[in-house]
N, C-alpha and C positions, 0 to 999 in steps of 0.2 A: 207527409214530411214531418221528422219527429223533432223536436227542440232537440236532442240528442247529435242531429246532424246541421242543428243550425236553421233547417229549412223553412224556413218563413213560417208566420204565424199563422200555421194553417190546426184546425181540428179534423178529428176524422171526418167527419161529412166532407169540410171542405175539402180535403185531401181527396177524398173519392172522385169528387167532383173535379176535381183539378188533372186527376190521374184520366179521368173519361175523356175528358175534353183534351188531354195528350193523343188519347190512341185515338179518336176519332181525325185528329191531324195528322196522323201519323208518326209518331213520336210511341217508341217504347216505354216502356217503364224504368230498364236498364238504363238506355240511353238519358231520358230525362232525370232519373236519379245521381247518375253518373256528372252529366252535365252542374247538377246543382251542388253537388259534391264539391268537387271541382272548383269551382267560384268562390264557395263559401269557405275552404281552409284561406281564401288570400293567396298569397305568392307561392310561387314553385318552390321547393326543397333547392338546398344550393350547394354548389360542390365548387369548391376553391385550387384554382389549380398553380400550386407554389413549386420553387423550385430555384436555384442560382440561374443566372444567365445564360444562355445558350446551352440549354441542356434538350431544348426542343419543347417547349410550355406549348407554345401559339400553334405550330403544327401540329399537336399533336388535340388541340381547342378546333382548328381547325377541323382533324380527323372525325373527333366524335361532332358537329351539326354539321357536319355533310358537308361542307364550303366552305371555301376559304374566303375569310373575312379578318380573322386575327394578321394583323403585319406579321409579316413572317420574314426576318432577313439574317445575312450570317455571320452577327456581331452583337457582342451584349449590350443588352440596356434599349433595344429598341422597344422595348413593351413597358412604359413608364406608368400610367393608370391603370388603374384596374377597370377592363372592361366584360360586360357582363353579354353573354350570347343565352339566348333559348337551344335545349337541345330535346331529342328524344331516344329513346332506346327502350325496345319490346312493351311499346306501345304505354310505358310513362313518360310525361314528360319533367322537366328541370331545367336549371338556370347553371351556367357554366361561368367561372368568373376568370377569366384570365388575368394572371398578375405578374409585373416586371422582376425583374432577377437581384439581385442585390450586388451593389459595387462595395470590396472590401475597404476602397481606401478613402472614402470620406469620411464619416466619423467614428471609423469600427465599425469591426465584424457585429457585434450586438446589437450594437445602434440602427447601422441600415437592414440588417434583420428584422428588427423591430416595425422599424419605417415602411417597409417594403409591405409585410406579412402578416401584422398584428389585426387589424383591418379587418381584410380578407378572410383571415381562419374565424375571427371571432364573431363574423357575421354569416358564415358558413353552416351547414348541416354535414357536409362532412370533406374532407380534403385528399384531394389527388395530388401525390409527393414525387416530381417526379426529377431520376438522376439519370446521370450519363453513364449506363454499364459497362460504354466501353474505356471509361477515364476511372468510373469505380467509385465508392463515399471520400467525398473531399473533407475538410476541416468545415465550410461552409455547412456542406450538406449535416452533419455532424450537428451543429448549430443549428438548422434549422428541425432537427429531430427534438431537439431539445424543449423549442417553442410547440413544436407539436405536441409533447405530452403537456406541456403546462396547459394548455389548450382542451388537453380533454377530448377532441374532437373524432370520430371515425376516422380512421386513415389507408389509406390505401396507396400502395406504393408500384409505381411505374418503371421497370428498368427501359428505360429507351435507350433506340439505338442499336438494337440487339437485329438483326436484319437476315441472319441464318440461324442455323444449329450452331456452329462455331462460335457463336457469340451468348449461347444460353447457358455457359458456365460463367463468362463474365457477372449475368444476372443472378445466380444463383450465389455470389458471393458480397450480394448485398441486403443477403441475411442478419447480415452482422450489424445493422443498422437497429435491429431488434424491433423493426415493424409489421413483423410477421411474413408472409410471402412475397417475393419481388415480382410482379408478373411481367414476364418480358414482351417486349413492343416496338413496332417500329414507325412512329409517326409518319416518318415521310412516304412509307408504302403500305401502311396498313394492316401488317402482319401483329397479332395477338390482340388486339383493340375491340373486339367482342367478347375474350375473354374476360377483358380488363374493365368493358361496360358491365356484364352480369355484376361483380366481384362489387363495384360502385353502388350499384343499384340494391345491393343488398344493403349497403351502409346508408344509403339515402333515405330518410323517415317516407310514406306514401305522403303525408303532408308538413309542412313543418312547424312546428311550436310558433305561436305569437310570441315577438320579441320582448313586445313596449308592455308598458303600464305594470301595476302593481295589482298587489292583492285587492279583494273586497275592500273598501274603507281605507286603504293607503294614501297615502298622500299623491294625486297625479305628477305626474311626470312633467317639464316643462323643458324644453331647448331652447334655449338664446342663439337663433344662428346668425351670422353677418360677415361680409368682408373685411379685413382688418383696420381696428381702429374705426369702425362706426357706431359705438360706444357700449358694447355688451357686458364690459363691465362694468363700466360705470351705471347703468340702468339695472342690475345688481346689487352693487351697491346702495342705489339709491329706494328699492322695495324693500330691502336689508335692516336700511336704517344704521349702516354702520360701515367702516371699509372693508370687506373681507376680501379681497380680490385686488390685486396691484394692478396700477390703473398709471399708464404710462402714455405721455405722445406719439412715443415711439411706437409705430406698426408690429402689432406680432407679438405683443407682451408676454399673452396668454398663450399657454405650449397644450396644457392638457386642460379637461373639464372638471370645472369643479361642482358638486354635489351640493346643495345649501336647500332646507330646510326651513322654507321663511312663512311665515303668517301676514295675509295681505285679503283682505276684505272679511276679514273673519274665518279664513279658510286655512288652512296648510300646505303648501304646497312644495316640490321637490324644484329647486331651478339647476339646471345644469348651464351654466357658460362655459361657452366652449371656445376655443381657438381660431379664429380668420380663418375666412377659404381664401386662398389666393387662386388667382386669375391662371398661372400656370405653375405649373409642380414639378420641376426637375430633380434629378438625383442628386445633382450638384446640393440643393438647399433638403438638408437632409430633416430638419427640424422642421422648417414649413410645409416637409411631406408628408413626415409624423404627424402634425398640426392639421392638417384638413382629414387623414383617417380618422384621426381624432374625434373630429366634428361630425363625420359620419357615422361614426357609434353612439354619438350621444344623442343625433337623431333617431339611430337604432332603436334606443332604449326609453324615445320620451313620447309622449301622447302627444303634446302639442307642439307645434314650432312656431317661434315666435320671432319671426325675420324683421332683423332691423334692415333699415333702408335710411342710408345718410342723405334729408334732402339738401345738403348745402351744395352735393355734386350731381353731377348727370346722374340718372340711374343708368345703370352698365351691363355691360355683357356679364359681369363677373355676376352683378345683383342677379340678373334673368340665371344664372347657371346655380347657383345657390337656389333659388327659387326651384326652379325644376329640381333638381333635390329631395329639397321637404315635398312636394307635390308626387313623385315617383314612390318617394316610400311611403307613402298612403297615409302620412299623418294631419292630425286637424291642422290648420294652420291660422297665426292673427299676422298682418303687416302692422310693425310699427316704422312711423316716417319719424324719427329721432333729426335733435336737434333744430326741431322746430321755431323754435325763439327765436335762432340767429336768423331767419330768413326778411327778405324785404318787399317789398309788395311784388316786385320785379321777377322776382327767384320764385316766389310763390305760384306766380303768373304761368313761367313755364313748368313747374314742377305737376302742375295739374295738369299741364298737357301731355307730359312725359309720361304718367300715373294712366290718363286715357289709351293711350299708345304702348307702352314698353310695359304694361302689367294687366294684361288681356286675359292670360292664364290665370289669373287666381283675383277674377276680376269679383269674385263672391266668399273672398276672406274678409273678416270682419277688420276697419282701419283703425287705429286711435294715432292722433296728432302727438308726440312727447317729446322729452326734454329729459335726456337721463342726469343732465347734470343740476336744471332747477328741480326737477320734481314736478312739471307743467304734464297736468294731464294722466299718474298716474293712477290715478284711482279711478281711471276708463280701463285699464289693462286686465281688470280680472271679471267684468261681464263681457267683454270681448274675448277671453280665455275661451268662459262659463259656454258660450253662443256658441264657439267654434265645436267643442266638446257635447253640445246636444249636437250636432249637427252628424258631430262623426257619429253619433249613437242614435241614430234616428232610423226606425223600422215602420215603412209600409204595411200595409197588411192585404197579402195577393187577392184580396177579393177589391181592394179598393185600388191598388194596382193594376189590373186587369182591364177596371173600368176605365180608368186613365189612358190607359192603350191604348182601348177601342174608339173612344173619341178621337185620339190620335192621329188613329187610323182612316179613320173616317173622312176628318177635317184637312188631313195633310199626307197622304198616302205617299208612298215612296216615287219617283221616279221610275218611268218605266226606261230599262237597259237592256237594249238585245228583245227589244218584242217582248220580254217577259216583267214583272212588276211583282218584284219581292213583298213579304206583307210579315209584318209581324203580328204571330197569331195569338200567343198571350206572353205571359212574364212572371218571374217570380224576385224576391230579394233571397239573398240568398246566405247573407251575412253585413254586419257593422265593422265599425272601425277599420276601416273606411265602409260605408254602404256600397255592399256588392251585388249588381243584378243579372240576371242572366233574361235573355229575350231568346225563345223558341221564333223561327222565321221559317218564310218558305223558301227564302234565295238569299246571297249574300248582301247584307246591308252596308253602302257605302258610309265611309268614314263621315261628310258630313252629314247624313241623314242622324246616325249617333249621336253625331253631336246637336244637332237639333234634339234629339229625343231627351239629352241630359239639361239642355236648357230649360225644356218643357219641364222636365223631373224638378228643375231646382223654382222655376216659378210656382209649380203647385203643391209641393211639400218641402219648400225648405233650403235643408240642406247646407247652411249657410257656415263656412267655416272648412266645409271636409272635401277634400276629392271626391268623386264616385267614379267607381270601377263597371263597366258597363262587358261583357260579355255576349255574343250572340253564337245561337247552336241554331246551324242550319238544319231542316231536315233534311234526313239519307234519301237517295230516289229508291223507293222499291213499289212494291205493289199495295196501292191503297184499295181498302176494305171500299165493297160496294154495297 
């Protein structure tokens, strides 16, 4: 496995080695190349699927993973977040993002265009456009062409709706849209939707570009994220050393991210603060929809996320949903428990029970106690960065890998299920940012036995700061070498 594909820190001996000990299990060379492949780009290639309301998004999200799972009903505006499905077609696979429609009359055409779709395309590899051929390019549609070139992005355009012959001149008149070919489709029955997968599938990268971080020697990237009003700019401010950020009582101050370039332990670094997530995101509050897309491109585009958590309140549902956030997009991550000062022995008391209980998931992000508005405690903030960031860049090396396994194995062997007793037979890392690994097995490994294995992973190297991405390749049944 060559640096070139990421493949662990193997030399040629030990590659040989590594390769022998596949076919002797039974494991290919394609297959196990393929598999590490695989792991090591990180996330699926992503296709954004925009469009005005009721023009058929979710059906037709539906069509291509096979199931219906997108709300599918016969009114607009029922598809209000953007949710993400897995799909596959001729044998790659991808990430399908279904997105709600835009309502013209809340803040403008432009606005809720923006609200709806800015988001979605900009965290895409390539965009499925899709119109109603039998209603034809509305003023909307039109509008959203427009965002699409600013975008940059591959596009690909869906005439839905189109259900016979009679209806493929309708699609043919949505040339004029100047997105190149219209390929006609009819979600609800499946007519043209393999031609329209190839056509995608050519605009989709085989893997997609890393979003975050900078160049060599750049300044790292840094996210402020939190629910609103639990002090992201003021803790901005306060590493700043000056106000650059309007800093109000009032919930929701902050609309978009701002960029800042601060010097803090001797270092430079990039902070982005960003806008509240709120709890729920209706079309109606058009500016707090804007404001949480917001916040998810700037976790896009930053290495670390640095989740505030207001301990004067319960911690929340909203906290845990923001949290799963920065954890899903594979970024390092530090908690800070802000406004620390004001608490009483009382608050503190349950706070740390709350901390045991409702923050289990990132129960191995690095804490610091602060105070964005004294200044208590900031000069814990940037070896708690520093920790999170060795952690996301922390590589194994499969010979020392392997060993680990087999102890593992040994000591804690899988459950037997069905008379049969899965076994992981060796392992490789297969990329950082976030540490991704793949486990060769002889049967399917249950979820918690995984999660066991990543507890092990974090007690014996680390890890402290980052998600790991944990991966397992069963082997095929075929006929083993005798």
């Amino acid at each position: 496995m060559n640096d070139q594909h990421d493949h662990g820190a193997l030399g040629d001996a030990e590659y040989a080695e590594f390769m022998e000990l596949a076919s002797e299990e039974g494991f290919g060379a394609e297959e196990i190349e393929g598999a590490i492949e695989e792991a090591g780009h990180g996330p699926l290639p992503v296709l954004a699927v925009v469009g005005r309301p009721n023009v058929g998004k979710s059906t037709l999200v539906n069509r291509i993973i096979g199931r219906r799972e997108a709300v599918v009903e016969d009114k607009p505006g029922v598809t209000r977040d953007r949710v993400t499905y897995e799909a596959e077609w001729a044998g790659r696979r991808f990430k399908v993002v279904d997105t709600g429609g835009w309502e013209q009359d809340v803040l403008g055409i432009d606005a809720s265009v923006a609200a709806q779709a800015e988001f979605a395309i900009e965290a895409a590899d390539a965009c499925l456009f899709v119109v109603d051929a039998t209603v034809g390019a509305t003023d909307t549609d039109e509008a959203v062409v427009k965002l699409l070139r600013r975008a940059g992005k591959p596009v690909v355009l869906a005439a839905n709706k189109v259900d016979g012959q009679s209806g493929e001149a309708d699609a043919a008149t949505l040339w004029s849209l100047g997105l190149g070919e219209p390929f006609p489709v009819s979600s609800l029955h499946g007519r043209g939707t393999g031609d329209l997968l190839d056509e995608v599938l050519k605009k989709l990268p085989e893997a997609p570009e890393q979003r975050f971080g900078n160049a060599v020697g750049g300044p790292r990237r840094i996210a402020l994220i939190g629910r609103p009003n639990v002090g992201k700019s003021s803790l901005l401010n306060k590493v700043a050393n000056e106000d650059r950020v309007v800093v109000n009582a009032l919930a929701g101050t902050t609309r978009d991210p701002v960029d800042e370039l601060i010097e803090l332990g001797g270092v430079t670094w990039k902070f982005v603060d960003t806008a509240g997530i709120r709890k729920k995101v209706h079309l109606q509050s058009g500016a707090d929809y804007y404001a949480s897309l917001r916040t998810a491109a700037a976790i896009e585009k930053a290495e670390v996320a640095v989740i505030l958590i207001d301990t004067t309140d319960k911690i929340s549902v909203q906290d845990q949903r923001i949290i799963t956030m920065a954890v899903e997009s594979g970024r390092a991550i530090v908690i800070a428990y802000n406004k620390w000062d004001e608490l009483d022995e009382e608050r503190r008391y349950y706070l740390e029970n709350e901390i045991e209980t409702e923050m289990q998931q990132v129960v191995w992000a690095p804490r610091v106690n602060v105070s964005a508005k004294t200044g208590r405690h900031m000069e814990k903030l940037v070896p708690a960065i520093q920790t999170a960031l060795a952690g996301w860049e922390t590589r194994v090396p499969t010979g020392r890998l392997n060993a680990f396994l087999g102890e593992i194995v040994a000591a804690h062997p899988h459950p037997i299920r069905g008379g049969k007793q899965p076994r992981i037979l060796f392992g490789t890392q297969a990329g950082t940012k976030p540490p991704r690994f793949v486990l060769f097995a002889s049967g399917f490994l249950e979820a918690g036995y995984r999660r066991f294995i990543e507890r092990r992973l974090r007690e014996e190297f680390g890890f402290e700061g980052t998600p790991i991405h944990i991966s397992v390749r069963v082997r095929e049944k075929r006929g083993r070498k005798k």
